[in-house]
TIZALUM-479055 format. One record per residue: residue number from 1; x, y, z of N, C-alpha, C, O in turn. Coordinates in steps of 0.1 Angstrom, whole numbers. Layout:
> num	nxx	nyy	nzz	caxx	cayy	cazz	cxx	cyy	czz	oxx	oyy	ozz
> NUM	X	Y	Z	X	Y	Z	X	Y	Z	X	Y	Z
...
! end
This chain:
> num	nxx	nyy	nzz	caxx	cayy	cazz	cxx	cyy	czz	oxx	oyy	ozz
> 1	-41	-14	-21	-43	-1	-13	-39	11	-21	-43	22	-15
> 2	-32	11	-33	-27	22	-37	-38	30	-45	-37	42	-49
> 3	-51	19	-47	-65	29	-53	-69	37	-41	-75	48	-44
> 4	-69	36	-29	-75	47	-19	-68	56	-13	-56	53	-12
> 5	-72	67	-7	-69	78	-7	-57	81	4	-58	73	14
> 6	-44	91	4	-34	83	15	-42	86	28	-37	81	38
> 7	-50	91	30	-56	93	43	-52	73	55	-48	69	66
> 8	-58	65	42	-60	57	50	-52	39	42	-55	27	44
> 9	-43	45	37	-32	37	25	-26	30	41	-29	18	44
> 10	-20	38	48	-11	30	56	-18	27	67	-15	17	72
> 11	-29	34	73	-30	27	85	-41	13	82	-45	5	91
> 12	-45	14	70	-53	1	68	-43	-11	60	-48	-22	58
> 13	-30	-10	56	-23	-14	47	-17	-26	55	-13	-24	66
> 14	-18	-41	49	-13	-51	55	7	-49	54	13	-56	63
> 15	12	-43	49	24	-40	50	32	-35	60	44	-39	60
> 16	27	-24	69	24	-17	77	18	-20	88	17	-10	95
> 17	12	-32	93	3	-39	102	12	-44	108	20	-48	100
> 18	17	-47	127	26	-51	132	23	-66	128	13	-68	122
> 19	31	-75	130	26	-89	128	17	-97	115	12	-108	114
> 20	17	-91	110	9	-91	94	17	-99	84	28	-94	86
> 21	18	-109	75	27	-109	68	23	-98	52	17	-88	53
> 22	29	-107	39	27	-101	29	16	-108	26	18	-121	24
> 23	5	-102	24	-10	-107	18	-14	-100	10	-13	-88	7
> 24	-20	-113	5	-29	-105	-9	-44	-102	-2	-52	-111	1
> 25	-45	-90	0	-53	-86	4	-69	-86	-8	-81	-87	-4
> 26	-66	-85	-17	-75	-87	-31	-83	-98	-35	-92	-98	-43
> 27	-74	-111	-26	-83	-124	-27	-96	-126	-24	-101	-132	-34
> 28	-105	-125	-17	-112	-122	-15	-123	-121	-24	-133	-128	-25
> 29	-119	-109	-30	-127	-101	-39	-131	-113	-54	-140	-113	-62
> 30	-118	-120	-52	-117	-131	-65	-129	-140	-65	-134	-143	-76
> 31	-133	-143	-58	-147	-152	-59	-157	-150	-64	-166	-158	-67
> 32	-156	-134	-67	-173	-125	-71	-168	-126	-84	-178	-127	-91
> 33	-158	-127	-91	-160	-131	-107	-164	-144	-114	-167	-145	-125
> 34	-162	-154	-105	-174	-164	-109	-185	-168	-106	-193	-177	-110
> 35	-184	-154	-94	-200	-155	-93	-206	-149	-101	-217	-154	-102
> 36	-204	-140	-109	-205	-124	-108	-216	-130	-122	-227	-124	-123
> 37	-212	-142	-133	-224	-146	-144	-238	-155	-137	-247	-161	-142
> 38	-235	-153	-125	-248	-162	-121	-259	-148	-121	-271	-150	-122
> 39	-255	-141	-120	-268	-128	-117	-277	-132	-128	-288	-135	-124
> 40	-276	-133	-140	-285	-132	-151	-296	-141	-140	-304	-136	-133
> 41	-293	-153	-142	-299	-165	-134	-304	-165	-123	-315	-169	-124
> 42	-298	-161	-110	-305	-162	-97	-313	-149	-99	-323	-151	-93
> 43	-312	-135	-105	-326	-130	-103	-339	-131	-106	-348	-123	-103
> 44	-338	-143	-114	-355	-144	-116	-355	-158	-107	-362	-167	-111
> 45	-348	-158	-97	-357	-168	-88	-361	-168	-74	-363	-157	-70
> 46	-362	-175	-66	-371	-170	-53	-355	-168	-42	-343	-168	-45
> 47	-360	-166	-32	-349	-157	-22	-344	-175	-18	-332	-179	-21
> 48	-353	-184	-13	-347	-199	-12	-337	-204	-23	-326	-208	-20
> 49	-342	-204	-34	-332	-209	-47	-323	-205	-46	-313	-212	-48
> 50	-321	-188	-43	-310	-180	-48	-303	-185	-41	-293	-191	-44
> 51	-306	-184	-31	-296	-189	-18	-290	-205	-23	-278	-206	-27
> 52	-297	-215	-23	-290	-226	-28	-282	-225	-35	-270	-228	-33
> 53	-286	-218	-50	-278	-220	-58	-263	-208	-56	-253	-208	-63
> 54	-264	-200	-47	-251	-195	-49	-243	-204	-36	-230	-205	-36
> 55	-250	-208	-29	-243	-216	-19	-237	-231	-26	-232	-239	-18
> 56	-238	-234	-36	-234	-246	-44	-224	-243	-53	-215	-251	-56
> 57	-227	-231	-58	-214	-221	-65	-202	-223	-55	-192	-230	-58
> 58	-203	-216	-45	-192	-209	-38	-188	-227	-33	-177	-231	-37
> 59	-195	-235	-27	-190	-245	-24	-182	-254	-35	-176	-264	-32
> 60	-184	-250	-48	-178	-256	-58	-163	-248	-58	-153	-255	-58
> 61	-163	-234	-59	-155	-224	-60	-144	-231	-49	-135	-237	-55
> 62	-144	-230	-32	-143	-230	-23	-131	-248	-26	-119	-250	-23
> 63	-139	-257	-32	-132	-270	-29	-124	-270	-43	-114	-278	-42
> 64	-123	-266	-52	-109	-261	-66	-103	-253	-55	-91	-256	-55
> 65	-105	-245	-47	-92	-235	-47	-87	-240	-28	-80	-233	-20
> 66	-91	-251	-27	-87	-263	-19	-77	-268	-23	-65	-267	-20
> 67	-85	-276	-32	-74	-288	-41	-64	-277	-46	-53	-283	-48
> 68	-64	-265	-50	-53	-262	-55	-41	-257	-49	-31	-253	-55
> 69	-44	-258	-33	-32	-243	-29	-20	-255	-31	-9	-250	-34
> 70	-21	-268	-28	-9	-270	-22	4	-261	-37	14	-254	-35
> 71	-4	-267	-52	1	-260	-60	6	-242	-61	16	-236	-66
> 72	-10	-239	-54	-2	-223	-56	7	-224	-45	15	-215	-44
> 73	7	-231	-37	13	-219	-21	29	-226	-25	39	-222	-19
> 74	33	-238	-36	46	-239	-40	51	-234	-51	63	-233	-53
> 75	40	-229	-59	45	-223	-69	51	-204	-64	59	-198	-70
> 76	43	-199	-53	48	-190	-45	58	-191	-39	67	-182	-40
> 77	61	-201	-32	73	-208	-24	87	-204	-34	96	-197	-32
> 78	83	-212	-45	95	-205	-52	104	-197	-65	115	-199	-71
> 79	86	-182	-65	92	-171	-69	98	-162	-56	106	-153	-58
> 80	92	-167	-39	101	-158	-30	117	-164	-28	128	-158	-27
> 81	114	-178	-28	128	-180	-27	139	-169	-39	148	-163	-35
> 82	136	-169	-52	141	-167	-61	142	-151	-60	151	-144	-65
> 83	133	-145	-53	130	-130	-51	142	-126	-37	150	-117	-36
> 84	138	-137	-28	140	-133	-15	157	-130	-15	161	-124	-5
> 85	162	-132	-23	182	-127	-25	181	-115	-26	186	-105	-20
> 86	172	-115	-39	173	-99	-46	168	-84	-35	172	-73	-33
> 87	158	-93	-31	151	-79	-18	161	-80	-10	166	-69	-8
> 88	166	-91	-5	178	-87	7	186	-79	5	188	-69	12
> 89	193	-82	-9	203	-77	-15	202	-60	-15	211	-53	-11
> 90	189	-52	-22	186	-44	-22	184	-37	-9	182	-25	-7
> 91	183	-44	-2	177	-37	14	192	-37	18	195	-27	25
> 92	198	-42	15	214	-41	26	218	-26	17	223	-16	23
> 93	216	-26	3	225	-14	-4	222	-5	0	230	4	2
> 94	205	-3	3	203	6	10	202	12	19	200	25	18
> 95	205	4	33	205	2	41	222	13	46	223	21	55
> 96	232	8	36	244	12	35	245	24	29	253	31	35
> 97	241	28	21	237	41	12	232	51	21	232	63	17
> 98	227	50	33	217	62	43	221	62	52	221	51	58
> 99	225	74	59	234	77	73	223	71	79	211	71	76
> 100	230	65	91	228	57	101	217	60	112	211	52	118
> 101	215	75	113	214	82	123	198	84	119	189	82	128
> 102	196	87	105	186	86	97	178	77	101	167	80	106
> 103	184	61	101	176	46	98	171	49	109	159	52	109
> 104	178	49	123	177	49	136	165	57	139	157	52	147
> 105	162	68	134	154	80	133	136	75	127	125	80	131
> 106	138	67	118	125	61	109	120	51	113	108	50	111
> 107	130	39	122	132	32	126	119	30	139	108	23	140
> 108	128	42	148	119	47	160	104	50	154	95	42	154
> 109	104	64	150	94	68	140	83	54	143	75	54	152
> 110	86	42	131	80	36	129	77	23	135	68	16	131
> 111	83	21	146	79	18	162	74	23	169	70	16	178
> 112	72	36	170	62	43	180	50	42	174	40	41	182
> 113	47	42	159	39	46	152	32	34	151	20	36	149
> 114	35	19	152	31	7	150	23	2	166	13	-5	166
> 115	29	7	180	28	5	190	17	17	198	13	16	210
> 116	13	27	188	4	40	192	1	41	181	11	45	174
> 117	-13	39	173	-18	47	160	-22	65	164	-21	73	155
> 118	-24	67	173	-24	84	175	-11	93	175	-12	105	176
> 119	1	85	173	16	89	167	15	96	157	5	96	150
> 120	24	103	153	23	111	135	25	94	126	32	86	132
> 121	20	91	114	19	85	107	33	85	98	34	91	87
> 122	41	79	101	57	79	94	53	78	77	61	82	68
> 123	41	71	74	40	65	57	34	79	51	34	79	39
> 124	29	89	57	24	98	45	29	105	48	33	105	59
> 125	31	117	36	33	132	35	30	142	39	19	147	36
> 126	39	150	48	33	159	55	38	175	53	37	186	60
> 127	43	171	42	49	187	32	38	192	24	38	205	24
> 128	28	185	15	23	191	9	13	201	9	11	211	2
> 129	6	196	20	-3	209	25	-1	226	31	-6	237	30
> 130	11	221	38	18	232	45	21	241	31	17	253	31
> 131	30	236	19	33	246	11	20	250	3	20	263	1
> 132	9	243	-2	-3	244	-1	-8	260	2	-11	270	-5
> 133	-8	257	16	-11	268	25	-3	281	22	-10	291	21
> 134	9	283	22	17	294	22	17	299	2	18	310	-2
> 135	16	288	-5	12	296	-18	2	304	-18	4	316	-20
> 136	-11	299	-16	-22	306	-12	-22	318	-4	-29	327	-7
> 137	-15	318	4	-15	332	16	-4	338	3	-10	346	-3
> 138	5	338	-2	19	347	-7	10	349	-21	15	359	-26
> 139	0	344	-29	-7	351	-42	-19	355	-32	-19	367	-37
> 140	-30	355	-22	-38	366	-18	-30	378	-16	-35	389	-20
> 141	-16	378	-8	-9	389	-8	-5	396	-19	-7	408	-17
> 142	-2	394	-28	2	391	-43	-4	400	-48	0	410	-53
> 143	-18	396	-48	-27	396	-61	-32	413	-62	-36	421	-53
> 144	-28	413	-78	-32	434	-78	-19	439	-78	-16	449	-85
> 145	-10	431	-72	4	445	-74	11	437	-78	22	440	-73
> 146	13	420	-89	24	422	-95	14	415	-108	2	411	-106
> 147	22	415	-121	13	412	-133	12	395	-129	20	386	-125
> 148	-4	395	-133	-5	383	-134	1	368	-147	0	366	-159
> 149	6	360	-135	17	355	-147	12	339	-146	18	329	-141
> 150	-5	339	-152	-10	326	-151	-13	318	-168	-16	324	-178
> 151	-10	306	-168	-11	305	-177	-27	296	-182	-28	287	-190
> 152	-35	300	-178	-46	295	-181	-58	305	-171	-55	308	-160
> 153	-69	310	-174	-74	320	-165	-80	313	-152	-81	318	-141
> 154	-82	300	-154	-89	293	-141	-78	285	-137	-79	273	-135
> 155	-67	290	-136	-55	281	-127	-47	291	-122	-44	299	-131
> 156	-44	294	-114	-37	305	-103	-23	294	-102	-24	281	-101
> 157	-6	304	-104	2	299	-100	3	291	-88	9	281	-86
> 158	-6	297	-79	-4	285	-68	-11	275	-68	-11	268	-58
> 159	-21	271	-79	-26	258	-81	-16	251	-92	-11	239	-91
> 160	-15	260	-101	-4	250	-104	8	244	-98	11	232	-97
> 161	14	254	-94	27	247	-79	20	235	-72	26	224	-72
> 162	8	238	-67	5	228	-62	1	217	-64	2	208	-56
> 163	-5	215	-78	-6	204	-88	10	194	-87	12	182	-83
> 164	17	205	-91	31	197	-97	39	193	-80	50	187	-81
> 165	35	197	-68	39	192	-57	33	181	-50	38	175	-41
> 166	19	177	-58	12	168	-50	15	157	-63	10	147	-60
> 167	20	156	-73	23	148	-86	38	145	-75	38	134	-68
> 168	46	151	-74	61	149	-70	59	142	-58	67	133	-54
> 169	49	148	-52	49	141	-34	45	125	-36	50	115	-31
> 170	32	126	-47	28	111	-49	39	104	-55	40	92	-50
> 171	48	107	-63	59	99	-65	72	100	-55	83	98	-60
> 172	71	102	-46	81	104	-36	75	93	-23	84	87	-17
> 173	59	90	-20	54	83	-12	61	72	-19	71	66	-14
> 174	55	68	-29	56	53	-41	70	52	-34	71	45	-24
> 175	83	62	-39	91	54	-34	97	50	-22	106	42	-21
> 176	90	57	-12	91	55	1	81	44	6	81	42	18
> 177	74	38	-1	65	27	2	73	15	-6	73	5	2
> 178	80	13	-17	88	3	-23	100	1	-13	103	-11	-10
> 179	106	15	-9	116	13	3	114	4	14	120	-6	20
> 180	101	11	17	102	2	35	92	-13	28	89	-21	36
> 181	90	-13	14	84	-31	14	96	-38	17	97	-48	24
> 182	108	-31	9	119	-40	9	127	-42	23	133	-52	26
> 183	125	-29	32	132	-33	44	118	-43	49	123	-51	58
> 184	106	-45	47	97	-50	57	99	-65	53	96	-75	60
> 185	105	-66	39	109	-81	37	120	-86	37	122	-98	34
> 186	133	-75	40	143	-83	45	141	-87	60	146	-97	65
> 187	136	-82	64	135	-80	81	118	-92	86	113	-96	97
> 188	115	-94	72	102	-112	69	113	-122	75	115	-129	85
> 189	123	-119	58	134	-132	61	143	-134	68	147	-146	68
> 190	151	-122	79	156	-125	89	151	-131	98	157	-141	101
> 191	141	-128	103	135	-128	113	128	-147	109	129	-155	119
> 192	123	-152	100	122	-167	96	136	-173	92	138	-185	90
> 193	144	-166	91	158	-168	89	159	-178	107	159	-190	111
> 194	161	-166	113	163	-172	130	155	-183	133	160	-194	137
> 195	140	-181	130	134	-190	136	135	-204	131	131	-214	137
> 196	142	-204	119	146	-218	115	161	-221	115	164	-233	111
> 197	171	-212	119	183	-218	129	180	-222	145	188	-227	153
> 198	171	-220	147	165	-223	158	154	-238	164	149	-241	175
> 199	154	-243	149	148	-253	144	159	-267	152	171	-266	155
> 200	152	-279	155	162	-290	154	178	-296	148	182	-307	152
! end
């Protein structure tokens, strides 16, 4: 999700999805690379062949990646185990590190926001435009009565300001999206924590 635009990063983002776990949302897409050398081939043949022969592809595709999960889904099993200390671990420091009143505050935020998508959107930025806006109005005001102090003729101080606020804001999202992964996976493993003290 981080190639598309933030307009629509979080509210399409499996991370951010009530009930969602952590998916690879990209799988999917993995099938079209072994498909992807049949083109030479199926275009010079009739719409019936084509069809067979990609439907014997993907059914070949389809029964390897059968036989294989039990392997991947244990070979996953235990980089989270081996992950799943360190995210906790990190999510508690942080957790401790940020007045309380704060958490409580984002918290809600992002309970309302989960329970009503017409809520303000807790995951994007909502500073940049506003200053945006007010550079623009303070150099139209500007412009003519103080020397101009641009460093290039097709860049106006307030494009650059705003260049260098939407660079800072994009790295201020990133880390407010790394933040709430880590609370969204301590709060995976609590919550499967319970449900297997809860177990026989």
């Amino acid at each position: 999700m981080s190639a598309h635009v933030f307009a629509c990063r979080s509210v399409f983002s499996f991370n951010y999805s009530l009930g969602v776990g952590r998916t690879d949302g990209e799988a999917p897409e993995r099938g079209w690379v072994e498909i992807n050398p049949l083109a030479s081939s199926t275009k010079e043949m009739e719409k019936g062949s084509q069809r067979d022969a990609l439907d014997c592809h993907f059914g070949d595709y389809d029964w390897r990646k059968v036989n294989s999960m039990g392997r991947t889904l244990l070979r996953k099993f235990k980089a989270m185990t081996v992950d799943m200390s360190d995210h906790f671990i990190a999510h508690f420091e942080l957790n401790t590190s940020l007045p309380r009143d704060l958490l409580l505050k984002w918290e809600a935020e992002i309970e309302a926001w989960e329970q009503d998508k017409t809520q303000p959107d807790p995951f994007t930025l909502k500073m940049a435009s506003l200053c945006c806006y007010e550079l623009a109005q303070a150099e139209a005001q500007n412009a003519g009565t103080l020397e101009e102090a641009s460093l290039d003729d097709h860049v106006s101080p307030s494009v650059l300001i705003a260049c260098s606020l939407e660079i800072e804001g994009e790295q201020y999202v990133d880390v407010i999206i790394c933040v709430l992964d880590l609370m969204f996976d301590a709060k995976t493993w609590s919550q499967s924590r319970s449900i297997k003290d809860m177990g026989p």
